[in-house]
N, C-alpha and C positions, 0 to 999 in steps of 0.2 A: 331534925326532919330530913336534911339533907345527907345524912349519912343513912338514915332508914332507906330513902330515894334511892340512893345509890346501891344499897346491898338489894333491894327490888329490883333493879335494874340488872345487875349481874345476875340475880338468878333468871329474871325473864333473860337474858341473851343466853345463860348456858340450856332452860328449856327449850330457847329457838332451834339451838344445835342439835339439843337431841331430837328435835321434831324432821332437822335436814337426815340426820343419822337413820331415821325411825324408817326412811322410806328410800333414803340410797345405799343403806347394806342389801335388801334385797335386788335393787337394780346392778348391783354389783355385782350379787353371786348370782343372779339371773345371768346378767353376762358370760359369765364363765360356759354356759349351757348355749350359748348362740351359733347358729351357723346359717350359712350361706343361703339364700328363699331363693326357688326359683323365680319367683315372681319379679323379672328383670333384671336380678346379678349375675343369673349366669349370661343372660342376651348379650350384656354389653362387653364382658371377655370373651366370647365364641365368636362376637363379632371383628374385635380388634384381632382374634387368632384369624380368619377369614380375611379381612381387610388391613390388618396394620394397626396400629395404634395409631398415628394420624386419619390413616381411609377409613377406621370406624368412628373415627367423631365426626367425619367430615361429613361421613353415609348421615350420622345421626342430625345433625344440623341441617343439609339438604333435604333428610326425610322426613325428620319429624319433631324435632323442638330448636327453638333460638338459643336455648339454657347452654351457652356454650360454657361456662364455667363448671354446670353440674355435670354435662357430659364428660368434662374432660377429669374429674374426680369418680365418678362412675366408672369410667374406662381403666380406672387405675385402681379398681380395687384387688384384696389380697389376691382374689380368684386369675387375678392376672399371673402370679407368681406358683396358684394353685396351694393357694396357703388360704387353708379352711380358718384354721387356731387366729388366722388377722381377724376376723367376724368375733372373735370374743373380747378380742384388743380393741375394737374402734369404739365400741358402745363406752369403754370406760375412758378412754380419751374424749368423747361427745359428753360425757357425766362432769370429765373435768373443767373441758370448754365452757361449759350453762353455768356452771355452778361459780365458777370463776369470774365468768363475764358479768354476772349479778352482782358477783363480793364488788368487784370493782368499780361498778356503777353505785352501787350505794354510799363507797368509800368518796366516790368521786362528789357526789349531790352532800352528803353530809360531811365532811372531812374533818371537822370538830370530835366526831364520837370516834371512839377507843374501837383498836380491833376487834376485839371481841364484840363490839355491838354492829361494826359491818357484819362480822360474819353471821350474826345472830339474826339481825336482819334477811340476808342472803337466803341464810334458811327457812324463815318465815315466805319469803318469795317462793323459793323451790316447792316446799312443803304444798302448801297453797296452789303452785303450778301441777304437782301430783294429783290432787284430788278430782281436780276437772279436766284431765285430758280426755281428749275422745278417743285416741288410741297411743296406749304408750309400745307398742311394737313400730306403729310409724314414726315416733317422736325418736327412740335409742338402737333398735336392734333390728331394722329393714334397714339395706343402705342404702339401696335407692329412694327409700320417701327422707331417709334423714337428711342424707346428701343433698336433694333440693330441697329443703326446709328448717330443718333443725340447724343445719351448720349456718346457713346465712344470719339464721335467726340471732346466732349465739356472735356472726359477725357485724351483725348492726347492733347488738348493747358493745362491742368492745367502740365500734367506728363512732358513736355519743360519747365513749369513756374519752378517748382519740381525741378527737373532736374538743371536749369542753377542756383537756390539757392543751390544746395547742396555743390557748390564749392567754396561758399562762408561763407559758417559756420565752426565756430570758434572751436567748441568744439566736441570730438570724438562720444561724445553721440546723440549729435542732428545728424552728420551726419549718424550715424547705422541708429538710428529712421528714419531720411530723407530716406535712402537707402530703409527702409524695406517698407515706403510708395508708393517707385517709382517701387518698384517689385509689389508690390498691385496693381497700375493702370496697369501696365505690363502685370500681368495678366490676368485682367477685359476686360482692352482693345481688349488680341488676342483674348478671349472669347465670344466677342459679335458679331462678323460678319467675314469673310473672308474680306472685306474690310479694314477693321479695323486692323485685321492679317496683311495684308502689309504695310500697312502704319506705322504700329510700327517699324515691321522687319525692315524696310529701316531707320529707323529715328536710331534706335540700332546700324546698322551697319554704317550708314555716321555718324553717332557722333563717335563712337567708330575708325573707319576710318581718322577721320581727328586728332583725336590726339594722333596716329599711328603715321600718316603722318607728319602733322606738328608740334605737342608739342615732339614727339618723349617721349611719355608718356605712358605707362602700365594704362590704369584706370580700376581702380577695381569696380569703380561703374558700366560703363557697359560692364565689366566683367559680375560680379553677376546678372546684369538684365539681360544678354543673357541667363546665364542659366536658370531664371525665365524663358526668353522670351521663351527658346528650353521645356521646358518641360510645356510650355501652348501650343504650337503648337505640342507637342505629345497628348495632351488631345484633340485637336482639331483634329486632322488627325485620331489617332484611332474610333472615333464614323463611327459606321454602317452606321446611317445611313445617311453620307457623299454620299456616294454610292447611296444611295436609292431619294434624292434629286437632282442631277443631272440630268437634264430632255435630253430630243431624239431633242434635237435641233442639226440643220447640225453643229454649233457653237461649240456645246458642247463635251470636253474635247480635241478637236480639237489644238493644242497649237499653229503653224505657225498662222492657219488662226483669230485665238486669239488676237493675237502680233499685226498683220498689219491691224485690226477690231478697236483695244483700241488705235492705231497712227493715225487710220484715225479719229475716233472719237473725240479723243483731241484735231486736228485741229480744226473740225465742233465747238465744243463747243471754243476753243479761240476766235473764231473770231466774235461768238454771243455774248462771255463777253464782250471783247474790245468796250468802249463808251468814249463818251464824257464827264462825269465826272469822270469814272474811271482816263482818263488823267489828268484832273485839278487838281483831288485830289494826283497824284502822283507828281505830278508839284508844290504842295503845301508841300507835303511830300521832296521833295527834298532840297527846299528852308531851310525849319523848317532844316533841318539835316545840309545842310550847317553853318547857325549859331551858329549848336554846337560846342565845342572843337574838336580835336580828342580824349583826355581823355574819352568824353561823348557820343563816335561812338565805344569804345571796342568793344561793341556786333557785330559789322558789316565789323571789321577787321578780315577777313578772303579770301585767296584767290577766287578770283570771279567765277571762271570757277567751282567750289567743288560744291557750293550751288547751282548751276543753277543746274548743270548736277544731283543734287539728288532730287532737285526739280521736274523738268521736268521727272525722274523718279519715285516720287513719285507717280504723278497724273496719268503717264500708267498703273501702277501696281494695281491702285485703279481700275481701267475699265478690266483689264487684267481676275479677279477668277469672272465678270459676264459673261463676254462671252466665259470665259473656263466653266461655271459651267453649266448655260441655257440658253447662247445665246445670250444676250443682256443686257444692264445695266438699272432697275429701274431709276425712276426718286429722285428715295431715294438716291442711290449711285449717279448720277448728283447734288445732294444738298450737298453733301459729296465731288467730289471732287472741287468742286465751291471752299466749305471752304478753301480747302488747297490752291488753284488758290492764290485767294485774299492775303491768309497770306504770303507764296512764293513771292507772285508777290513786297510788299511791301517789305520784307525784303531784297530779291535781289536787288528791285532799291538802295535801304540805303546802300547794300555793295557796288555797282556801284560808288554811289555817293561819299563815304570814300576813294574810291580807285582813285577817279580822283582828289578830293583835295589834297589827299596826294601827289599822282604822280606827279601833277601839282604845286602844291602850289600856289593858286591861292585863291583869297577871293570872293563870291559871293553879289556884289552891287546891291542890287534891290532900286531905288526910291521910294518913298512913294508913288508915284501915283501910283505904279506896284503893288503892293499889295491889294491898291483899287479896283484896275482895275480886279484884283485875284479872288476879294471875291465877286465884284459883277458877275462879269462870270461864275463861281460857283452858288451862287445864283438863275441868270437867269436860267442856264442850269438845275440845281437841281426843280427851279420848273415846267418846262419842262419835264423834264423826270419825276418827282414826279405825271405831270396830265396823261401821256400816257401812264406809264409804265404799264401792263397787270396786276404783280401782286400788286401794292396800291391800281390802282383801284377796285381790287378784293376784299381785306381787306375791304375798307372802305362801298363797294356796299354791300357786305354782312351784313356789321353790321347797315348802315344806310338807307339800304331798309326795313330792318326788317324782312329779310329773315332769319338771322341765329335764330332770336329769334322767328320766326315759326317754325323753325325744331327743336328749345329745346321745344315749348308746344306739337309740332307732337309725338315726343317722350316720354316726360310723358302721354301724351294719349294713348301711346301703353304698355308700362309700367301699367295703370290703366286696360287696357284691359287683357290682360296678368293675371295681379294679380287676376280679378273678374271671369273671365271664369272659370267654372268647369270641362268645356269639354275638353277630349284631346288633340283634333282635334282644332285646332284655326286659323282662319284666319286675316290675320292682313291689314290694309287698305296700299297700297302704298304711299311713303313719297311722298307729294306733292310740300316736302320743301328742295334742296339737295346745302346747299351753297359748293362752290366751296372749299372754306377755310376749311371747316370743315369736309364735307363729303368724303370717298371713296368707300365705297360699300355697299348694301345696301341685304337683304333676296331677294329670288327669287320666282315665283312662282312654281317651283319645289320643293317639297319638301326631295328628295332625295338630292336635294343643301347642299355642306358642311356646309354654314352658316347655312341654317336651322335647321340642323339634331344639331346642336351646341346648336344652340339659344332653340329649343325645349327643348333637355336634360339638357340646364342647368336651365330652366323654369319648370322642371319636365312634359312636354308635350310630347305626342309619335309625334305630328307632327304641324310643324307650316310653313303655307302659305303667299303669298302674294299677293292679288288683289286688283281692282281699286274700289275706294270707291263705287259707282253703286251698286257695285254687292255682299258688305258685308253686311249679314244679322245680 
């Protein structure tokens, strides 16, 4: 039986991979088809060309967000060097960031299982993270939504990976050095988003909390990261223009109606995550944990009720500084707290499930046939939901309609246009090509439009338009 288990188990880890495969070759060649969105890349290099690379983050800080981490990565995208081809390099560097910082988080909680079953795992994570994105243009290939969101996101699973090594190293130096890298993501993290600000703070405070609580432990590790953490969240709260960003929404700075907007909200989203492979796969998650020792469930001994309740607090506090700030939460921050859903979600059942073997004592007998039975129902269901689900088929319509790769030649044709005009005044043909995956906004025909007045001046143009091919002479 245990050698049936075990070829079961290889083949469920090499379908995981193909399930990671199934939905990041298209994010992959999707990439290749990326370029630069008006919608705030060009702002932030027109403005550092006008101000300086320091006077444009400073203008930005003073004017309008505390995110001094993500400003000063914004400020630094390819567009600064006028290097279009970096917008199809960064989405696959952010594919390998996510996808990495999972393998390593899983390697790290389970360290017993073979590589092949982190990575297998990893995939089942990603996989799973695909399905229910709100929008995968602001998740991989906007830089500005990835920039404050995705990258912090992909730097708090490494700063837990960080984190749960540092208690394991041997020697006083590695762990300074470990300590001074876990205050660096500390304060990269509260730096790039208000979202991102909570979610650390909470992760600081329940680690720091439970072994208050139950090691009856002083740790000076996040000790030293709270101060890190307290004096990135003064850098963040003094900026002006905090103030200046919060918009005239009824929502906004409103705090009761805040609270019971972000309760009502995490409901709505639970019960849209909740599927039918989510279950199998945690059904197969429970089984695999079973079979471990208790020696090789460490990570998951803890009492049950702490991680729920910080869990479940993590994910309001994430929706909490959108609708205290302007009303509502992007579909950025829905990508964001997805992530946290997913990783939460597994980890809780794995303490659940430690805590009833233990409590119990009890051995989990699955037949060989159950297992079959396991991974063809998976299967089934996986390629069921793999045809219906909204966003594969989106990935894949884009890339194998030929849509995305009309909006990369749309683009260099405006680019060529652009470059050859001597005039001013330039009108630019409307995209005819706007894939789902890649696009989110696009110049307007106004040219007092923020994107315009952007794309213009960093063009060196007084003004650039937008109309329907017809009518461009």
């Amino acid at each position: 039986m245990n050698n049936l288990y075990t070829k079961y188990r290889v083949v469920g880890n090499w379908l995981n991979l193909a399930l990671l495969g199934s939905v990041l070759l298209p994010l992959v060649v999707l990439s290749l088809y990326n370029h630069p969105s008006p919608a705030d890349d060009y702002c932030y290099i027109d403005t550092v060309f006008n101000w300086g690379w320091l006077g444009a983050m400073h203008w930005y800080y003073i004017g309008w967000s505390g995110r001094y981490f993500g400003i000063l990565l914004n400020h630094s995208n390819p567009l600064l060097f006028g290097w279009v081809e970096g917008f199809k390099v960064l989405p696959l560097l952010l594919l390998v960031g996510l996808t990495g910082s999972m393998y390593l988080l899983v390697r790290q909680l389970t360290p017993t299982l073979s590589r092949l079953g982190h990575a297998g795992f990893a995939g089942v994570l990603f996989f799973l993270y695909m399905l229910n994105l709100a929008s995968i243009a602001e998740a991989f290939y906007w830089t500005a939504g990835f920039v404050t969101y995705t990258i912090p996101n992909i730097l708090t699973l490494y700063w837990i990976v960080v984190v749960l090594r540092w208690y394991r190293l041997e020697t006083r130096s590695m762990q300074i050095a470990t300590g001074i890298f876990v205050g660096f993501l500390a304060f990269a993290i509260i730096g790039s988003s208000e979202t991102n600000l909570v979610i650390l703070a909470a992760l600081i405070a329940g680690w720091w909390g439970y072994r208050l609580l139950f090691q009856r432990t002083w740790d000076g590790l996040m000790v030293s990261t709270a101060v890190v953490a307290l004096f990135s969240c003064f850098l963040y709260a003094r900026a002006p223009g905090n103030k200046i960003r919060m918009g005239g929404d009824t929502l906004s700075g409103n705090i009761p109606l805040s609270i019971t907007s972000s309760f009502q909200k995490l409901a709505e989203l639970t019960l849209d995550w909740f599927s039918l492979p989510l279950l199998l796969f945690s059904l197969a998650w429970v089984l695999l944990l079973a079979r471990m020792s208790p020696q090789a469930r460490t990570n998951f001994q803890v009492p049950l009720w702490y991680p729920v309740l910080l869990w479940l607090g993590l994910l309001v506090v994430q929706l909490f500084p959108a609708y205290y700030g302007i009303g509502s939460p992007a579909p950025r921050i829905i990508n964001c707290v997805y992530l946290f859903f997913l990783v939460g979600w597994f980890y809780n059942l794995g303490v659940l499930t430690d805590y009833l073997l233990r409590r119990y004592s009890f051995a989990v007998k699955v037949p060989d046939w159950g297992y079959l039975a396991l991974i063809t129902a998976l299967a089934i269901t996986i390629l069921g939901t793999f045809y219906g689900n909204i966003n594969t088929r989106l990935l894949y319509k884009d890339w194998l309609s030929g849509k995305a790769a009309a909006f990369d030649r749309e683009m260099y044709q405006r680019y060529d246009l652009i470059k050859a005009s001597p005039d001013s005044v330039l009108y630019l043909p409307l995209l005819q090509n706007q894939p789902y995956t890649l696009f989110v906004e696009d110049i307007r025909p106004d040219s007092t439009y923020l994107w315009n007045k952007c794309l213009a001046s960093y063009h060196g143009k007084k003004d650039i338009y937008s109309k329907e091919v017809t009518d461009v002479k």
